[in-house]
N, CA, C and O atoms as a printed pandas DataFrame, in Angstrom:
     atom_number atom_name residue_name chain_id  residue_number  x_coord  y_coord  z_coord
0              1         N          UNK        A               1   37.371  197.562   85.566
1              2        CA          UNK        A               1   38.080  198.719   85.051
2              3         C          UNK        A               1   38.667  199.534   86.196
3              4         O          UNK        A               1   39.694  200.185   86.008
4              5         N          UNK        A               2   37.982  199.519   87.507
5              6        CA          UNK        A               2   38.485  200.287   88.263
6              7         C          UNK        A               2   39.903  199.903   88.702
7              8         O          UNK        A               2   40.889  200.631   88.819
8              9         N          UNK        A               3   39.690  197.740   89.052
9             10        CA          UNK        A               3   40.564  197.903   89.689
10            11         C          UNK        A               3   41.841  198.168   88.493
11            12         O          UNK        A               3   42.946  198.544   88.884
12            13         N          UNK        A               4   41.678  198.029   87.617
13            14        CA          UNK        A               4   43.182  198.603   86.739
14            15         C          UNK        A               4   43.364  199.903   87.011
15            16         O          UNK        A               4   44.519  200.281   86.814
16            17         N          UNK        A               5   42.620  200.703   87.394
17            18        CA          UNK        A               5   43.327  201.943   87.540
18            19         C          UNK        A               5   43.902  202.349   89.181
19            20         O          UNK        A               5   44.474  203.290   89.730
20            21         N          UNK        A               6   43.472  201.298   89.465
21            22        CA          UNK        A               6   43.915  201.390   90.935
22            23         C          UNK        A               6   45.266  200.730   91.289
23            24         O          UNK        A               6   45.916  200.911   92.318
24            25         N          UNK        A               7   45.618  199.796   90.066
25            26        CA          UNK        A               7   47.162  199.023   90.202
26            27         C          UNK        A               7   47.964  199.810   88.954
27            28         O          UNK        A               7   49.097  199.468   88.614
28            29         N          UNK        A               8   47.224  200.918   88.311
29            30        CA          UNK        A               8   48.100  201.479   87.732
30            31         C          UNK        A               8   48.804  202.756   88.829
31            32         O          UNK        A               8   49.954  203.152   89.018
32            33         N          UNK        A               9   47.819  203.026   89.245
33            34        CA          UNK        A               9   48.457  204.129   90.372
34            35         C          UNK        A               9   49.475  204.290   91.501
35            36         O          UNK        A               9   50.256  205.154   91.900
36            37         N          UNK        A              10   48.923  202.478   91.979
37            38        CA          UNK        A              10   49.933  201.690   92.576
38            39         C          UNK        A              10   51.085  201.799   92.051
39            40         O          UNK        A              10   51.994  202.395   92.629
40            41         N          UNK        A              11   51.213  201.283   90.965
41            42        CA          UNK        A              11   52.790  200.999   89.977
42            43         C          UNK        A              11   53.426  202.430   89.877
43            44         O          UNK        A              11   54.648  202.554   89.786
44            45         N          UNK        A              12   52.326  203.828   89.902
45            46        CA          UNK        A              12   53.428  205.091   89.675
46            47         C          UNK        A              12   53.533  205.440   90.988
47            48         O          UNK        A              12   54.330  206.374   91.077
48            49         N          UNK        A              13   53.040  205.079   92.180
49            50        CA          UNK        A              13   53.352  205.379   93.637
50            51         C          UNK        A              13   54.760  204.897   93.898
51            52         O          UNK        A              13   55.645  205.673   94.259
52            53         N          UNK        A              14   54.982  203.431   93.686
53            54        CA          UNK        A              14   55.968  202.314   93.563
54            55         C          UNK        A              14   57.191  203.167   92.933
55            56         O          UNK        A              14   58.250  203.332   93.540
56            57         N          UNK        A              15   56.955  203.627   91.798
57            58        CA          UNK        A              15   57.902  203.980   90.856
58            59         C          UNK        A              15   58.625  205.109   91.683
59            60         O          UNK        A              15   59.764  205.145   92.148
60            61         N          UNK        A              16   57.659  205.962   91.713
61            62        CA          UNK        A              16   57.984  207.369   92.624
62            63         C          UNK        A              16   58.831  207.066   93.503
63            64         O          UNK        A              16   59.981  207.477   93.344
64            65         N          UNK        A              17   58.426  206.088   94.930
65            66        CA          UNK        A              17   59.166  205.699   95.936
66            67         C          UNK        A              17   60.525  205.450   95.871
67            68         O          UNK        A              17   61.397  205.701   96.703
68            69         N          UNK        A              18   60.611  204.864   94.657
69            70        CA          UNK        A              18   61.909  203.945   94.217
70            71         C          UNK        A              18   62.558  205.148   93.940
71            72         O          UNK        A              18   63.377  205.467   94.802
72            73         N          UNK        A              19   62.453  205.831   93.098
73            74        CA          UNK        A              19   62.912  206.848   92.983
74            75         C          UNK        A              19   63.191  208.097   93.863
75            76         O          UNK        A              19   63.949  208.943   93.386
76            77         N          UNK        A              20   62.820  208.244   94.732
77            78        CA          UNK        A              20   63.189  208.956   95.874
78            79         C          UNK        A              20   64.377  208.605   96.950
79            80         O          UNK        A              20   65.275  209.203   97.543
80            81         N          UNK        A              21   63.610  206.685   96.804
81            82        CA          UNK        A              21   65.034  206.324   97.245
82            83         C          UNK        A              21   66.533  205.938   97.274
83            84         O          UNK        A              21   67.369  205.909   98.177
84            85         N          UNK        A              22   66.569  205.576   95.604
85            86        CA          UNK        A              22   67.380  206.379   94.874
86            87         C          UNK        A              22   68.236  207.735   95.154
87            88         O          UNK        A              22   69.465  207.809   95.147
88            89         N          UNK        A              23   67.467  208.619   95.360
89            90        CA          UNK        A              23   67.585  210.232   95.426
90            91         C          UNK        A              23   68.224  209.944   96.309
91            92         O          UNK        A              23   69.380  209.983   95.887
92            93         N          UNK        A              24   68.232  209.521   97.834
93            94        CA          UNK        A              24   68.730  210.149   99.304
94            95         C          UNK        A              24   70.366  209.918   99.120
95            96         O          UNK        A              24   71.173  210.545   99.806
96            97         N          UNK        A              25   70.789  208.880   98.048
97            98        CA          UNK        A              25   72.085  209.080   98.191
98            99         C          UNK        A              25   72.981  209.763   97.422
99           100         O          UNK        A              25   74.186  209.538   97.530
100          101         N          UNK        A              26   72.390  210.859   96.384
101          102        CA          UNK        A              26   73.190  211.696   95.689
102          103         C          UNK        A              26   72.506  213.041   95.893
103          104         O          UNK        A              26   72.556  213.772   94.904
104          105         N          UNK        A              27   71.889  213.515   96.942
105          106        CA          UNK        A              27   71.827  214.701   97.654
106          107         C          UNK        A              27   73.053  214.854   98.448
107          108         O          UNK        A              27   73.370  213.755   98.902
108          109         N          UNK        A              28   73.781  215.687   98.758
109          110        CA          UNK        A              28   74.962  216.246   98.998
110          111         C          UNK        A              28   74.692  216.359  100.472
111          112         O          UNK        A              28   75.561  215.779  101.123
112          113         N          UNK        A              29   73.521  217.068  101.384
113          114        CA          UNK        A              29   73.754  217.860  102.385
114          115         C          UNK        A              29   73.120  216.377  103.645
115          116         O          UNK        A              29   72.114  215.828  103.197
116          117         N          UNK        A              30   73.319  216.141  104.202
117          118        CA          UNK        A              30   72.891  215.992  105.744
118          119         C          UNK        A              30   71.461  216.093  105.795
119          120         O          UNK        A              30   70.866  215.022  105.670
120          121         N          UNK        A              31   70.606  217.368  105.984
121          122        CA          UNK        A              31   69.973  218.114  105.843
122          123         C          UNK        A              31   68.766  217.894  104.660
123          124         O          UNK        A              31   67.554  217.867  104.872
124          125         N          UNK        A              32   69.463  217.744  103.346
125          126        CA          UNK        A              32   68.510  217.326  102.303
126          127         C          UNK        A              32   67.695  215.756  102.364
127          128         O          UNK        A              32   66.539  215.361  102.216
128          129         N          UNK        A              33   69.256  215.041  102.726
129          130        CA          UNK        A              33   68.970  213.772  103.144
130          131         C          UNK        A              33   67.965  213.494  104.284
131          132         O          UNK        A              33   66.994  212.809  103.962
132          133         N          UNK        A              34   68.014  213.761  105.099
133          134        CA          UNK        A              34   66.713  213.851  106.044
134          135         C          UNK        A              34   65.506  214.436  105.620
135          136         O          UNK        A              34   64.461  213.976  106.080
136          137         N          UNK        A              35   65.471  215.279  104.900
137          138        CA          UNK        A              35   64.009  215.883  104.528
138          139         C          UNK        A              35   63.464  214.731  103.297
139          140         O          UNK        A              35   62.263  214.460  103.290
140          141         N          UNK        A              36   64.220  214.191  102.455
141          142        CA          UNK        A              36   64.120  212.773  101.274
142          143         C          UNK        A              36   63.469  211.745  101.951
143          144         O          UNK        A              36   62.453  211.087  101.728
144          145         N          UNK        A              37   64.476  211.776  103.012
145          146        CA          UNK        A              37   63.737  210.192  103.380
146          147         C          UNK        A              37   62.257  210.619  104.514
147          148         O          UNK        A              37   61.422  209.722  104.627
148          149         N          UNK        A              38   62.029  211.804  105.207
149          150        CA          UNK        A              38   61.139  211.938  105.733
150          151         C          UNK        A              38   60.128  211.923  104.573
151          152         O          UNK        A              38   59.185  211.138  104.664
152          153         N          UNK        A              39   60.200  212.450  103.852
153          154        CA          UNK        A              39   59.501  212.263  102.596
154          155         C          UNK        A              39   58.723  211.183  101.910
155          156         O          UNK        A              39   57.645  211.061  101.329
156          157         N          UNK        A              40   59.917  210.344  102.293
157          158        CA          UNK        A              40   59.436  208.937  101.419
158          159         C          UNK        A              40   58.454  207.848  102.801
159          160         O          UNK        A              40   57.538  207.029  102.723
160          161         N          UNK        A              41   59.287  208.436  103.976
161          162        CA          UNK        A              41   58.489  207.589  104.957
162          163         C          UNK        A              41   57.113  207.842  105.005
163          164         O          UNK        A              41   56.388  206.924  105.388
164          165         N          UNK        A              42   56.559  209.042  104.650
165          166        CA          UNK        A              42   55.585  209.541  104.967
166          167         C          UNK        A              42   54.619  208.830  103.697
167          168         O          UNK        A              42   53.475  208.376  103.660
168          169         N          UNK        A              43   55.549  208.970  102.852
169          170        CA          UNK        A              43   54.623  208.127  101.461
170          171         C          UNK        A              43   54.753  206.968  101.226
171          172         O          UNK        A              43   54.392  206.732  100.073
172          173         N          UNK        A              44   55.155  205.951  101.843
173          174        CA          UNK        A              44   55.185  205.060  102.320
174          175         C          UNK        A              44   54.125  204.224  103.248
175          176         O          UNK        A              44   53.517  203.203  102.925
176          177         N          UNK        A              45   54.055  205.148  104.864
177          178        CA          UNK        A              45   53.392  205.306  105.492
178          179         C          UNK        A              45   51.709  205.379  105.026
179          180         O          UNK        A              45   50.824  204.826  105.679
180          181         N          UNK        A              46   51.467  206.178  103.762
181          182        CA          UNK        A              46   50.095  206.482  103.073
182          183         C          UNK        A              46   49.995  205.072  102.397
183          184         O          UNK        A              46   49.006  204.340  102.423
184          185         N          UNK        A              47   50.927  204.878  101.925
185          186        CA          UNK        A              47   50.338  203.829  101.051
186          187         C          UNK        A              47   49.939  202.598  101.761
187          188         O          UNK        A              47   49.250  201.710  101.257
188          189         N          UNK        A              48   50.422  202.597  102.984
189          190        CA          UNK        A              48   50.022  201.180  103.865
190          191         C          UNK        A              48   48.815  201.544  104.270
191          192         O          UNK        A              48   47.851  200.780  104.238
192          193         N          UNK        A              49   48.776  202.616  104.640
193          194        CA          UNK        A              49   47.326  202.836  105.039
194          195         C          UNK        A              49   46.016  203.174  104.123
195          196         O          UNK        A              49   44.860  203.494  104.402
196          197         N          UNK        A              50   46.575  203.002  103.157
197          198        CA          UNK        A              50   45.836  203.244  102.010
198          199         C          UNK        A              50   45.460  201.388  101.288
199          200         O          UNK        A              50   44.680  201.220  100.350
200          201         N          UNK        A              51   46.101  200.394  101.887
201          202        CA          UNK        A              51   45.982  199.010  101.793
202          203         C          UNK        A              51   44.360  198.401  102.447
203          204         O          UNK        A              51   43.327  197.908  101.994
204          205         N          UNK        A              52   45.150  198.960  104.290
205          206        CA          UNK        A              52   44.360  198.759  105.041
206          207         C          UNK        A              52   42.815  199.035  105.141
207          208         O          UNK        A              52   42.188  198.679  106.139
């Protein structure tokens, strides 16, 4: 049981990501765009280490 809730969480981490990255190209500013993708690197970044 656990591990299903642990590949469900996965799948809305996944989802999220996708969706952020999505996002960086219909933010308008320079500025926004850099703070999106710092964003996503960082959650990204968690989730690998969250593998390991």
């Amino acid at each position: 049981m656990n591990e299903q809730i642990l590949f469900d969480a996965r799948d809305r981490v996944k989802a999220q990501q996708m969706a952020m990255a999505r996002n960086i190209s219909k933010l308008t500013t320079k500025t926004a765009q850099k703070r999106q993708a710092h964003l996503l690197c960082e959650s990204l970044k968690q989730s690998i280490r969250a593998r390991a």
